[in-house]
TORKOL-4160 file (C-alpha; in steps of 0.2 Angstrom, whole numbers, padded with zeros to 4 digits, m for minus):
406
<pt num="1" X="0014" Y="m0011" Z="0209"/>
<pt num="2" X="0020" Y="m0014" Z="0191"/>
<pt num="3" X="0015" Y="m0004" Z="0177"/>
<pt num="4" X="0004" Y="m0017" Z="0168"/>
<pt num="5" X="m0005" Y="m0023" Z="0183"/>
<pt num="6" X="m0009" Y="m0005" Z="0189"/>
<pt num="7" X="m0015" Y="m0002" Z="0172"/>
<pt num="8" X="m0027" Y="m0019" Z="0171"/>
<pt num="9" X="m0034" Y="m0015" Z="0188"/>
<pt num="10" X="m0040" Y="0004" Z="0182"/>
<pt num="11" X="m0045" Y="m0003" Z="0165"/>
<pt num="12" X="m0057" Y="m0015" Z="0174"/>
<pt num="13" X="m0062" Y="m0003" Z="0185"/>
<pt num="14" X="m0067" Y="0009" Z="0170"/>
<pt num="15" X="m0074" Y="m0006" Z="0162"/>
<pt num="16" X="m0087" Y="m0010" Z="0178"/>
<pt num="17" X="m0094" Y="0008" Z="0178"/>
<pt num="18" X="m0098" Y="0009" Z="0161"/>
<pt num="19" X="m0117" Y="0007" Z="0154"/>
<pt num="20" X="m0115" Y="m0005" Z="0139"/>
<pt num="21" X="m0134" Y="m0004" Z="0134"/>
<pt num="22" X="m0129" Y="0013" Z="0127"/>
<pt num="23" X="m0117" Y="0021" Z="0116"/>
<pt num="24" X="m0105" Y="0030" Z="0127"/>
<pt num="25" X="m0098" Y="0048" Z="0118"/>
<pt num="26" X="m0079" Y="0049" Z="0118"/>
<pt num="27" X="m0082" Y="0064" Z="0129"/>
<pt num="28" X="m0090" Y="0054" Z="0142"/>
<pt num="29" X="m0078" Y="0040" Z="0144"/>
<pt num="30" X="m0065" Y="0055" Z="0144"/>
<pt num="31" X="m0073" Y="0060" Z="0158"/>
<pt num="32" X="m0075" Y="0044" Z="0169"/>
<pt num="33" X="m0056" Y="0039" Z="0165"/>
<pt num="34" X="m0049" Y="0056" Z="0171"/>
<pt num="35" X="m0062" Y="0052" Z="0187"/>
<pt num="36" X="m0056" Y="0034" Z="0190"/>
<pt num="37" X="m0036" Y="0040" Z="0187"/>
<pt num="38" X="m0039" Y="0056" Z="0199"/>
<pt num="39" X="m0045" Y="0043" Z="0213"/>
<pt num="40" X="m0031" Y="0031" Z="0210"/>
<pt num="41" X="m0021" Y="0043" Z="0209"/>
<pt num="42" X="m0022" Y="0051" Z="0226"/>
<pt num="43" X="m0023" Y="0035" Z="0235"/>
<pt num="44" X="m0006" Y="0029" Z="0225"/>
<pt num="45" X="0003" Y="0045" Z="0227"/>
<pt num="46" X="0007" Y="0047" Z="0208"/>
<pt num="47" X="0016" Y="0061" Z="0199"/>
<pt num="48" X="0004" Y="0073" Z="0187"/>
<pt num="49" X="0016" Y="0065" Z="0173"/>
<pt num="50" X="0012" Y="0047" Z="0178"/>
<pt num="51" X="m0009" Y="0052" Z="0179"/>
<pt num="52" X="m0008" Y="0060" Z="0162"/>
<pt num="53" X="m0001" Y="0043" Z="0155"/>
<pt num="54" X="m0011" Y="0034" Z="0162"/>
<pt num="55" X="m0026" Y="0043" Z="0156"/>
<pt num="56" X="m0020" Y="0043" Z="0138"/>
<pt num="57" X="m0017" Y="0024" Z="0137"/>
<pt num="58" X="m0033" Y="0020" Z="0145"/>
<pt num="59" X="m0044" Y="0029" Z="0132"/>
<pt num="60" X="m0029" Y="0023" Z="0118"/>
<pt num="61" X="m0035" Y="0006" Z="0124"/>
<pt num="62" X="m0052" Y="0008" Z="0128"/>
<pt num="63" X="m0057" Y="0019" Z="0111"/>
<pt num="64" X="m0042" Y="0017" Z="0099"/>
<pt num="65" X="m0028" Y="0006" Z="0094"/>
<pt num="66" X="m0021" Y="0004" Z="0111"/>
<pt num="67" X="m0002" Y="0007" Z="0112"/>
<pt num="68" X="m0004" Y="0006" Z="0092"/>
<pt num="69" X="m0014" Y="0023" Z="0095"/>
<pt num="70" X="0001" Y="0033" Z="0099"/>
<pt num="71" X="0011" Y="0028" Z="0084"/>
<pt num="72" X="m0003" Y="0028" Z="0073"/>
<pt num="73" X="m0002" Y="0049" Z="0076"/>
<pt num="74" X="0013" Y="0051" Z="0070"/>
<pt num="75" X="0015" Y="0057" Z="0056"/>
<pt num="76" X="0033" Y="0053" Z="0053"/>
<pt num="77" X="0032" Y="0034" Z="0056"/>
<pt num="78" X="0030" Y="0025" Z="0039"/>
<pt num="79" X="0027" Y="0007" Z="0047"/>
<pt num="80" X="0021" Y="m0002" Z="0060"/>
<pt num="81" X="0027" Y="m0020" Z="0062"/>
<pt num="82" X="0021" Y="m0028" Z="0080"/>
<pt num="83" X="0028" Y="m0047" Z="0084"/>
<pt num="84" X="0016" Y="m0053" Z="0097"/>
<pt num="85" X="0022" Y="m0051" Z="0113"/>
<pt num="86" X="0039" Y="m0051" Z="0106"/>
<pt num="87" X="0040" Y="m0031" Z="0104"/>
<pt num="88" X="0035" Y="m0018" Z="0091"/>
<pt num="89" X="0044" Y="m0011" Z="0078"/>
<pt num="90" X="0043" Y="0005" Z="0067"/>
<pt num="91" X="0051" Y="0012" Z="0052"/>
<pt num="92" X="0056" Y="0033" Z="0055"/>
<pt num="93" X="0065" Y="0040" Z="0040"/>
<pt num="94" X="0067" Y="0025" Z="0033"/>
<pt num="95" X="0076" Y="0016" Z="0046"/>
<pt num="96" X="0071" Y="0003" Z="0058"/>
<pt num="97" X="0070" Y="0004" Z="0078"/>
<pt num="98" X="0063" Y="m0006" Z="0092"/>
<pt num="99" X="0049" Y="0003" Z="0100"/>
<pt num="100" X="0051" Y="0003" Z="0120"/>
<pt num="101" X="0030" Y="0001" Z="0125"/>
<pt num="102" X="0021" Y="m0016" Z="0121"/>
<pt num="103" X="0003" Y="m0024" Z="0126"/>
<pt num="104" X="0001" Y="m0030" Z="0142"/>
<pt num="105" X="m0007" Y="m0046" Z="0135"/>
<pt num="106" X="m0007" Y="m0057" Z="0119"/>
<pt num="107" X="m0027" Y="m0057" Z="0121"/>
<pt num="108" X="m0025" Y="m0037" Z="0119"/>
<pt num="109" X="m0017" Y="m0039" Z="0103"/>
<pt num="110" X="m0031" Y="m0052" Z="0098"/>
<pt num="111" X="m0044" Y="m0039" Z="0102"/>
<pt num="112" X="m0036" Y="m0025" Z="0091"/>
<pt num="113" X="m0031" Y="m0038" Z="0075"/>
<pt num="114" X="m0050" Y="m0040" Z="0077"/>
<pt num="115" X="m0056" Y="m0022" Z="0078"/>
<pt num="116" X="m0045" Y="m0019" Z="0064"/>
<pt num="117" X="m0051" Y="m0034" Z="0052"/>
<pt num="118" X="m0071" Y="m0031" Z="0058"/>
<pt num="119" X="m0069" Y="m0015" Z="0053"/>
<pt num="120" X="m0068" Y="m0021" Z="0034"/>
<pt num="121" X="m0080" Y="m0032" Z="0036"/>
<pt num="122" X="m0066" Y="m0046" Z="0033"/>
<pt num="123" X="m0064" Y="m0061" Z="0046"/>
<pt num="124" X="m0047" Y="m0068" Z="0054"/>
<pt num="125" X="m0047" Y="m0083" Z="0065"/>
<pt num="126" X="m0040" Y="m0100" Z="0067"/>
<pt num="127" X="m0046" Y="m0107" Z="0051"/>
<pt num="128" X="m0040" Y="m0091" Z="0040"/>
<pt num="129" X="m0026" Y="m0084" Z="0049"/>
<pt num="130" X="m0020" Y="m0071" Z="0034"/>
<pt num="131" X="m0031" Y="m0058" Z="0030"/>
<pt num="132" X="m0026" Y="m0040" Z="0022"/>
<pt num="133" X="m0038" Y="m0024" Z="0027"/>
<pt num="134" X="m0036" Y="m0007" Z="0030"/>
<pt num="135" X="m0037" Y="0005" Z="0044"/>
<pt num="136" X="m0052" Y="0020" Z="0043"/>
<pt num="137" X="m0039" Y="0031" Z="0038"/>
<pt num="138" X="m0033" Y="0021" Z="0024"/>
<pt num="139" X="m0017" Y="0012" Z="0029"/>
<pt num="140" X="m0013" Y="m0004" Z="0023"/>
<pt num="141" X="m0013" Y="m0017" Z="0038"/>
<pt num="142" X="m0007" Y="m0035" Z="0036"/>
<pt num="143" X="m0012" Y="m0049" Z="0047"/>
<pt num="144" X="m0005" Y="m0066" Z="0052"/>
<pt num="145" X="m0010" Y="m0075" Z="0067"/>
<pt num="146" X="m0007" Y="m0092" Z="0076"/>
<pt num="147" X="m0005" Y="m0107" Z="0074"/>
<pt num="148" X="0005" Y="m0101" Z="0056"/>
<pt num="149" X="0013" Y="m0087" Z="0066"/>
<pt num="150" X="0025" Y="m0096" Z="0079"/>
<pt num="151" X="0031" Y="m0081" Z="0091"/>
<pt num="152" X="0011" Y="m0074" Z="0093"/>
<pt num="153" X="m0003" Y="m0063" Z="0082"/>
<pt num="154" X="0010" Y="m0052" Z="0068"/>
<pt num="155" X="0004" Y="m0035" Z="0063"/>
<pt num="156" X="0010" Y="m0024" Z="0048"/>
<pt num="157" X="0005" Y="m0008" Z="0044"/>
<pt num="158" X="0011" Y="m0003" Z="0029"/>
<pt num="159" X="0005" Y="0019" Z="0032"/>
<pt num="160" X="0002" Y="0032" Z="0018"/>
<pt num="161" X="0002" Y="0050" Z="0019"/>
<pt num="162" X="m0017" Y="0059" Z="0023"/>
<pt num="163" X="m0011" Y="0069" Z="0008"/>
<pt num="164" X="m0007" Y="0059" Z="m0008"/>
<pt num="165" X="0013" Y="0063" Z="m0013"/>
<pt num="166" X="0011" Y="0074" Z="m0028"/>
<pt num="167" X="0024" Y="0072" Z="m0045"/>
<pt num="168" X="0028" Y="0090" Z="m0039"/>
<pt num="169" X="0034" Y="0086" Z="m0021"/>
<pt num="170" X="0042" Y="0069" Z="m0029"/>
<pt num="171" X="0053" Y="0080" Z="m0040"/>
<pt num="172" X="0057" Y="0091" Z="m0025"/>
<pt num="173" X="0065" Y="0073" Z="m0016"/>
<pt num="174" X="0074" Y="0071" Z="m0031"/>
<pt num="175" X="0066" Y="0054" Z="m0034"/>
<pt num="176" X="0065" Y="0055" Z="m0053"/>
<pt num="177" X="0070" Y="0071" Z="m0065"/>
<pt num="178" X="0057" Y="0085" Z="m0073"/>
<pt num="179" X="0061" Y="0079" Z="m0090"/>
<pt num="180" X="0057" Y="0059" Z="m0084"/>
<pt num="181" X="0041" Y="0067" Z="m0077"/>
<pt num="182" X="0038" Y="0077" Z="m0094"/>
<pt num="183" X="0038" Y="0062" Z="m0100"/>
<pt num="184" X="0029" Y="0051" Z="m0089"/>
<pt num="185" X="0016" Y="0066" Z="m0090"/>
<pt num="186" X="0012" Y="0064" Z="m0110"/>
<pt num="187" X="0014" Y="0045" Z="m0108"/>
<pt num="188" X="m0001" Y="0046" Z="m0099"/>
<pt num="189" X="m0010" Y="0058" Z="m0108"/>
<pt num="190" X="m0007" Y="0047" Z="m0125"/>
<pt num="191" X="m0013" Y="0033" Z="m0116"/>
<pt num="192" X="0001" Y="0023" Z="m0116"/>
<pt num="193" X="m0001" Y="0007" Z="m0103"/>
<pt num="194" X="0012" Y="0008" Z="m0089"/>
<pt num="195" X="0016" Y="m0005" Z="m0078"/>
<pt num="196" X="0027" Y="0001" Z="m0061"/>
<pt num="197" X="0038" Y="m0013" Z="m0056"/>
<pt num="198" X="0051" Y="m0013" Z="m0040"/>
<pt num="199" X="0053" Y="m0020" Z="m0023"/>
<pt num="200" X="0047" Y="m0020" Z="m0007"/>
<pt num="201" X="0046" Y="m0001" Z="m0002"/>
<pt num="202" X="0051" Y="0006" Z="m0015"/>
<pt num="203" X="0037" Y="0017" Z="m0019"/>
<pt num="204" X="0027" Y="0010" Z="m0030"/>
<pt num="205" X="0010" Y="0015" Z="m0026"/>
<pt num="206" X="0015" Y="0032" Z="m0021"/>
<pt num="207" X="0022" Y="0033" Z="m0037"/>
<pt num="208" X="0004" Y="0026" Z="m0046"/>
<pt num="209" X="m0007" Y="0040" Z="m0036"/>
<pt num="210" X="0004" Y="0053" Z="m0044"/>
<pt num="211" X="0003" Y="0047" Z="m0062"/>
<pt num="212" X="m0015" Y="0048" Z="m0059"/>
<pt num="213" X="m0013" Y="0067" Z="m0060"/>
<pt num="214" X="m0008" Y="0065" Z="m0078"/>
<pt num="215" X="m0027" Y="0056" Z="m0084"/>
<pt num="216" X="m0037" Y="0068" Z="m0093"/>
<pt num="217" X="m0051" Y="0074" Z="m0088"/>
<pt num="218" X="m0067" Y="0064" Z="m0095"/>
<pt num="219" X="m0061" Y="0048" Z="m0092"/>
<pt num="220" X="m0069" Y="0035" Z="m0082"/>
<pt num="221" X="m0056" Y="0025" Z="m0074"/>
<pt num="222" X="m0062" Y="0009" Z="m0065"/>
<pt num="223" X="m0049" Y="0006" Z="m0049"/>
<pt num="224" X="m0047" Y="m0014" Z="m0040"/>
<pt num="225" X="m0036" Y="m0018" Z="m0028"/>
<pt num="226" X="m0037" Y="m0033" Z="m0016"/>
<pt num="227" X="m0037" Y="m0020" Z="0000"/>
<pt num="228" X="m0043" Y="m0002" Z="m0006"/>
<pt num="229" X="m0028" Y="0010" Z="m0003"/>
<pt num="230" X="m0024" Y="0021" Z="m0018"/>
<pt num="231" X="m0028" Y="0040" Z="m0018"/>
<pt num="232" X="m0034" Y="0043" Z="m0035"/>
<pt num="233" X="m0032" Y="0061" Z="m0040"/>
<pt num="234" X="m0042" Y="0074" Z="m0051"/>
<pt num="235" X="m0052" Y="0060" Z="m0058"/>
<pt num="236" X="m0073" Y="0064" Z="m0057"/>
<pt num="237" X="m0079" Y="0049" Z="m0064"/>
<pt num="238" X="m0070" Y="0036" Z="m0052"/>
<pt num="239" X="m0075" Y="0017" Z="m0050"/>
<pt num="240" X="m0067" Y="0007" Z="m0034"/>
<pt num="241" X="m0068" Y="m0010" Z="m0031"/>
<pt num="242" X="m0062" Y="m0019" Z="m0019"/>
<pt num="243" X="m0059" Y="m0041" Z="m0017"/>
<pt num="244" X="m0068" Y="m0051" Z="m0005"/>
<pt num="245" X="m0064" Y="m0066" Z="0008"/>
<pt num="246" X="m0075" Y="m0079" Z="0007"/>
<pt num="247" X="m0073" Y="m0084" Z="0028"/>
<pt num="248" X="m0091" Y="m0078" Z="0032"/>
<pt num="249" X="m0105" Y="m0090" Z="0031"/>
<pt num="250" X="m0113" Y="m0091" Z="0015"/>
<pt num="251" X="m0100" Y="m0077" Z="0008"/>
<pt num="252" X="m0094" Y="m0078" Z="m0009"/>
<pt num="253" X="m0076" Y="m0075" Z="m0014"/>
<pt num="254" X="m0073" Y="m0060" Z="m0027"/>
<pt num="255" X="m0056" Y="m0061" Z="m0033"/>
<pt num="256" X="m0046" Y="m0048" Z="m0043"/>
<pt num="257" X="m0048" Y="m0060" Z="m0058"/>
<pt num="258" X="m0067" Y="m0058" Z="m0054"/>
<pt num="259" X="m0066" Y="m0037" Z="m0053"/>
<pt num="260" X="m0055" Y="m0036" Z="m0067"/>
<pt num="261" X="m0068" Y="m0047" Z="m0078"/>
<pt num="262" X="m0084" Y="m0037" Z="m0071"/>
<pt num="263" X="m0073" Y="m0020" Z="m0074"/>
<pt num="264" X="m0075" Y="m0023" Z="m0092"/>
<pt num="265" X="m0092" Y="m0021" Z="m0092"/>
<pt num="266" X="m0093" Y="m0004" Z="m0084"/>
<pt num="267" X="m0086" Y="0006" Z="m0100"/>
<pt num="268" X="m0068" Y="0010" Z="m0090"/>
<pt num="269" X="m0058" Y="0022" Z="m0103"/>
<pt num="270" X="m0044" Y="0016" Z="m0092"/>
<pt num="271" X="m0043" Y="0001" Z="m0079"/>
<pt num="272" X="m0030" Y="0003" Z="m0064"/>
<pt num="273" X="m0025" Y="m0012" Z="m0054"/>
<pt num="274" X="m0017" Y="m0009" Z="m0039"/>
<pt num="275" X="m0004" Y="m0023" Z="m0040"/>
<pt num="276" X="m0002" Y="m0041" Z="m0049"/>
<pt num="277" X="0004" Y="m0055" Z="m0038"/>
<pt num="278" X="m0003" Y="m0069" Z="m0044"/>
<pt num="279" X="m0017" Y="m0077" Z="m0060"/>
<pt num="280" X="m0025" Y="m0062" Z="m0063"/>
<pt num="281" X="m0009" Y="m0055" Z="m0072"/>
<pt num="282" X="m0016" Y="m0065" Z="m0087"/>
<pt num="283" X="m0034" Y="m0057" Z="m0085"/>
<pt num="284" X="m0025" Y="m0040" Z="m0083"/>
<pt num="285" X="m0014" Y="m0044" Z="m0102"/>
<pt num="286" X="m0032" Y="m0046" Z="m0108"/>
<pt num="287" X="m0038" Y="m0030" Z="m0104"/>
<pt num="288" X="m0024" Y="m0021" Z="m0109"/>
<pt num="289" X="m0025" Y="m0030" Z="m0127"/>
<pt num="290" X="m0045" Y="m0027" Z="m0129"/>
<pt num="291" X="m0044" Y="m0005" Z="m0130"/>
<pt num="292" X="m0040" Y="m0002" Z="m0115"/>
<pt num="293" X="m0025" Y="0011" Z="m0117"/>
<pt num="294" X="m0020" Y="0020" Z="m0103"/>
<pt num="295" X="m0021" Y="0007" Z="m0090"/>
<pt num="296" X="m0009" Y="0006" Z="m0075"/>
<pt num="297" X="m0004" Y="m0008" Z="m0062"/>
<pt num="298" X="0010" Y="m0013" Z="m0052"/>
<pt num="299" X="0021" Y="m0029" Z="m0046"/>
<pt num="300" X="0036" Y="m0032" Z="m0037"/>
<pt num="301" X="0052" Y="m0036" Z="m0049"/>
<pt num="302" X="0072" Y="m0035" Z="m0044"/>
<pt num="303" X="0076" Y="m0027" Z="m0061"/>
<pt num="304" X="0065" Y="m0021" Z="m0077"/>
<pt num="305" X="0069" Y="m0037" Z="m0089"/>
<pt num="306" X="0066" Y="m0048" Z="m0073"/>
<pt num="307" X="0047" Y="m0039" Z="m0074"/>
<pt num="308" X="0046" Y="m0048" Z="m0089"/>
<pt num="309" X="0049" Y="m0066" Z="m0081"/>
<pt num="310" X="0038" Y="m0060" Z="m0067"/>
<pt num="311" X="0023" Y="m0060" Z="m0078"/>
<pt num="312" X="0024" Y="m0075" Z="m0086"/>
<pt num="313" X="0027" Y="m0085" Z="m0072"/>
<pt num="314" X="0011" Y="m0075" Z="m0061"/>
<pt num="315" X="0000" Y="m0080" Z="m0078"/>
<pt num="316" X="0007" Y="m0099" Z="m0076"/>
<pt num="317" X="m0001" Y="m0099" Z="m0059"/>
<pt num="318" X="m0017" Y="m0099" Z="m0068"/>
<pt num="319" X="m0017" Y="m0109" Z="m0083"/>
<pt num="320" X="m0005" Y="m0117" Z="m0093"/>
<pt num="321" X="m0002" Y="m0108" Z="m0109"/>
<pt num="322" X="0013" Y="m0108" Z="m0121"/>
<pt num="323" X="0027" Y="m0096" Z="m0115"/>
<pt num="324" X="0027" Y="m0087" Z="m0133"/>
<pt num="325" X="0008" Y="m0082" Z="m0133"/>
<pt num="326" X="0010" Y="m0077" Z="m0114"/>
<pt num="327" X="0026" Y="m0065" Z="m0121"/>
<pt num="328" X="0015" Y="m0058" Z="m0135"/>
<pt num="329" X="0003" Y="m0054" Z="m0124"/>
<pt num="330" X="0014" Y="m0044" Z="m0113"/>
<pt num="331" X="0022" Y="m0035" Z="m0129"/>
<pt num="332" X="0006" Y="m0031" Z="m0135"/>
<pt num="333" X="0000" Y="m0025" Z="m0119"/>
<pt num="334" X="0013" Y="m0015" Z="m0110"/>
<pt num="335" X="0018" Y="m0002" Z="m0115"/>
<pt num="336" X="0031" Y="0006" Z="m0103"/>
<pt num="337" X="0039" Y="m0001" Z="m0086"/>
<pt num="338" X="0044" Y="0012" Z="m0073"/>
<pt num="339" X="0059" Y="0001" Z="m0062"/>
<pt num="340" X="0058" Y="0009" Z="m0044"/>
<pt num="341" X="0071" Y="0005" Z="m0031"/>
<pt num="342" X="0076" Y="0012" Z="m0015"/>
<pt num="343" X="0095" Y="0014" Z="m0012"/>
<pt num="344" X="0109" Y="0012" Z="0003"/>
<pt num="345" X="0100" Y="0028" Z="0009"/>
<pt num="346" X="0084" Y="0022" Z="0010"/>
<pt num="347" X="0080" Y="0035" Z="m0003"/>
<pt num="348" X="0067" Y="0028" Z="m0017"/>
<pt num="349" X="0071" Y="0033" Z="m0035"/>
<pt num="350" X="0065" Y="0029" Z="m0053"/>
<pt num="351" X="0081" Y="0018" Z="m0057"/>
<pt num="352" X="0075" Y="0016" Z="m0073"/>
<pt num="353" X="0060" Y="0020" Z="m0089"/>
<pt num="354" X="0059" Y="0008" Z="m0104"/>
<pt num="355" X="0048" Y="0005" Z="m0116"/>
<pt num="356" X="0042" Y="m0013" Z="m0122"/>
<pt num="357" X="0044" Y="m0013" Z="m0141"/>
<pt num="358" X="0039" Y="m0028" Z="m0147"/>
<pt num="359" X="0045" Y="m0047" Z="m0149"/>
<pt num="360" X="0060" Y="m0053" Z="m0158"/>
<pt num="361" X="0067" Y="m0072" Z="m0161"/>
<pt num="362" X="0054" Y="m0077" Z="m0146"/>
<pt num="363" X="0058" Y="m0063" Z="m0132"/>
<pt num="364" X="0050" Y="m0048" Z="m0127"/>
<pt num="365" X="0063" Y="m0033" Z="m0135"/>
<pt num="366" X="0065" Y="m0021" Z="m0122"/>
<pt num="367" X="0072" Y="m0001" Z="m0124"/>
<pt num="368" X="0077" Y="0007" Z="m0110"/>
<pt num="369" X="0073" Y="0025" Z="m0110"/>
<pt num="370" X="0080" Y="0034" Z="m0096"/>
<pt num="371" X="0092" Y="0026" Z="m0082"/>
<pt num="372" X="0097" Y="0033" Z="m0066"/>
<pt num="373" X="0118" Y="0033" Z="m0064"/>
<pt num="374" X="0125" Y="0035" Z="m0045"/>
<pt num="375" X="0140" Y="0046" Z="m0045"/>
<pt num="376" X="0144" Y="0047" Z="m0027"/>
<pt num="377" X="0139" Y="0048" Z="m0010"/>
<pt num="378" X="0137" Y="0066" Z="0001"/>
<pt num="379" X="0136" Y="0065" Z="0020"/>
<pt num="380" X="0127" Y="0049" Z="0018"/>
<pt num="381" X="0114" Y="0054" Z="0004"/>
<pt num="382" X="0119" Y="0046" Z="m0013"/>
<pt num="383" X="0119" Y="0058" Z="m0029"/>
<pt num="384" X="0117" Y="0051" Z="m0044"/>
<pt num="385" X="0111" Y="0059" Z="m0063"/>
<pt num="386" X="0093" Y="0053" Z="m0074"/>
<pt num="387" X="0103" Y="0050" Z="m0089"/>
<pt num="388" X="0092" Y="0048" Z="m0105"/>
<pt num="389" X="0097" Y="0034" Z="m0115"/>
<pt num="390" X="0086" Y="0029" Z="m0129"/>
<pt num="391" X="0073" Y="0037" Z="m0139"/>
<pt num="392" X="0054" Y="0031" Z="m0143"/>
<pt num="393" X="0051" Y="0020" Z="m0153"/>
<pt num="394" X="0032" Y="0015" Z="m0154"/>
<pt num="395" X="0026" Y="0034" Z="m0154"/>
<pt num="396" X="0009" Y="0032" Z="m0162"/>
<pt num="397" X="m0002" Y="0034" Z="m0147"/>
<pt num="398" X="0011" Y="0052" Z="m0148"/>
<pt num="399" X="0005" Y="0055" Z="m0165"/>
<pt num="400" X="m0014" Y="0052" Z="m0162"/>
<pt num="401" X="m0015" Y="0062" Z="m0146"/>
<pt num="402" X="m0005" Y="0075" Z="m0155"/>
<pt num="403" X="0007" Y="0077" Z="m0142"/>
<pt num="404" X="0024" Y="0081" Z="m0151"/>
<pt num="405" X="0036" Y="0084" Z="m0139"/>
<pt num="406" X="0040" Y="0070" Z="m0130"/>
């Protein structure tokens, strides 16, 4: 008998002796599974190795994630990515492999998008076949199903350490020096805006919990983020918010725009949005020019002057404004942009600091602070020197906070 239908038979079987007008401890459906495999077993003549798997993928499937379960556990795996019946994939120290299990059904996959999305209280289906959510332990999960996905339902989970990466432990992987993060450290304190730009995986919300470190204490910091996923630290008086899908009857939408406007009203000292992709960039530049110093966000960006262009075209997507009052805003706004990248090793580095000065003959004037210079390669890790480049130039926020050694 193949694997997949030995496992369907004992999972129906499982399934018919179960009381479903109660709510059966884990303990207990343990229990019934070990009694249902025991039986099978004996009658099947299989090997203690083949009952113990079995066993484990029934309650994976019965009580968890299913097959997802196993990699879900490990704490070494830093993505998920499952294509339909196609197979799964996973990212291990930053390469990619193909995972050798898979569900048994495309129906199964359906049922775990769906215990995944209810979870959130967000809806996926036919009508709305994209939805963003996060699992109980706070990884990210994105989902995509038919008829927009073609080969079957596509998950990807993006996962994030159980213990927020500290500024101390990125220093010890070499991703930026101790004087960018001295830096970094009284940019935060002075209440300098900072805006982490980079691509895909290169870090940048690791990179946002750790300068949270740096906010002093007594600040109430107001946090929106389309699915929550940031880890905070060290703050008390913390605000989270969180955007809405409109798919259920009668449900109302809540944009970021919509957060980031009712955030205003909440007395934030500072105002962290987890990442711009879209209009609410312009309702974000209106924050950062009303008092709100300090304030952090994210968006992706191929290079720090490219950043620039990013902005103004994700606060086009809104309105229609002149590109010169959009460029004021962001030089009036932005403080700092910390370029994040992740090189030929897969190693993620701050490639780059810079500080947004101001505007000059119609462009945002840009002065690069620190820069990140490779110098070679080592049994495949590349080395490379934080080499400092350009001094401050807008240091009031320095003065007021009297900080005088940055």
């Amino acid at each position: 008998m193949g694997q997949a239908k030995r496992f369907l038979e004992l999972k129906e079987q499982i399934l018919e002796r179960v009381d479903l007008s109660r709510e059966v401890p884990d303990e207990e459906m343990q229990e019934l599974i070990d009694e249902v495999v025991l039986t099978y077993g004996k009658e099947q003549h299989l090997s203690l190795n083949e009952r113990c798997r079995l066993k484990k993928e029934l309650f994976y499937a019965l009580r968890k994630m299913d097959v997802l379960q196993e990699l879900l556990e490990e704490p070494d795996v830093t993505e998920i990515m499952v294509n339909g019946m196609d197979g799964i994939f996973l990212e291990k120290g930053g390469k990619l492999s193909h995972w050798e299990k898979n569900f048994y059904s495309r129906e199964r996959i359906l049922d775990i998008v769906q215990q995944m999305i209810g979870a959130c209280n967000r809806v996926v289906n036919e009508s709305m076949p994209i939805v963003d959510a996060r699992l109980e332990n706070g990884d990210r999960v994105h989902v995509v199903l038919p008829p927009v996905a073609v080969n079957g339902p596509i998950i990807t989970i993006r996962r994030f350490p159980k213990e927020p990466i500290t500024m101390q432990k990125l220093l010890e992987l070499h991703s930026l020096s101790e004087e960018e993060a001295y830096f970094l450290k009284n940019a935060v304190r002075a209440g300098y805006s900072i805006l982490i730009a980079g691509g895909t995986g290169s870090g940048k919300t690791t990179f946002l919990n750790a300068l949270s470190e740096y906010i002093p204490q007594g600040e109430r910091v107001v946090v929106i983020e389309d699915t929550a996923e940031l880890q905070i630290q060290n703050v008390e008086n913390l605000v989270r918010l969180e955007t809405r899908t409109s798919g259920m009857e009668d449900v109302k939408e809540i944009t970021i725009r919509d957060l980031i406007r009712a955030s205003l009203r909440m007395r934030p000292s500072r105002i962290i949005v987890g990442e711009v992709r879209g209009a609410e960039t312009f309702e974000l530049l209106t924050c950062l020019n009303t008092g709100h110093d300090g304030s952090f966000s994210t968006c992706h960006a191929n290079s720090t002057r490219d950043t620039i262009s990013r902005l103004e075209t994700m606060v086009l997507m809104g309105m229609e404004l002149p590109l010169q009052a959009i460029r004021r805003q962001i030089a009036s706004g932005i403080d700092l942009i910390v370029y994040l990248g992740r090189l030929r090793d897969k190693s993620r580095r701050l490639l780059e600091i810079t500080e947004v000065t101001g505007m000059e003959e119609e462009q945002v004037v840009l002065n690069p602070l620190y820069l990140f210079r490779e110098t070679g390669e080592v049994s495949g890790r590349i080395c490379g020197v934080q080499e400092k480049t350009g001094e401050m130039k807008q240091i009031e926020k320095f003065q007021r906070a009297k900080i005088l050694d940055y």
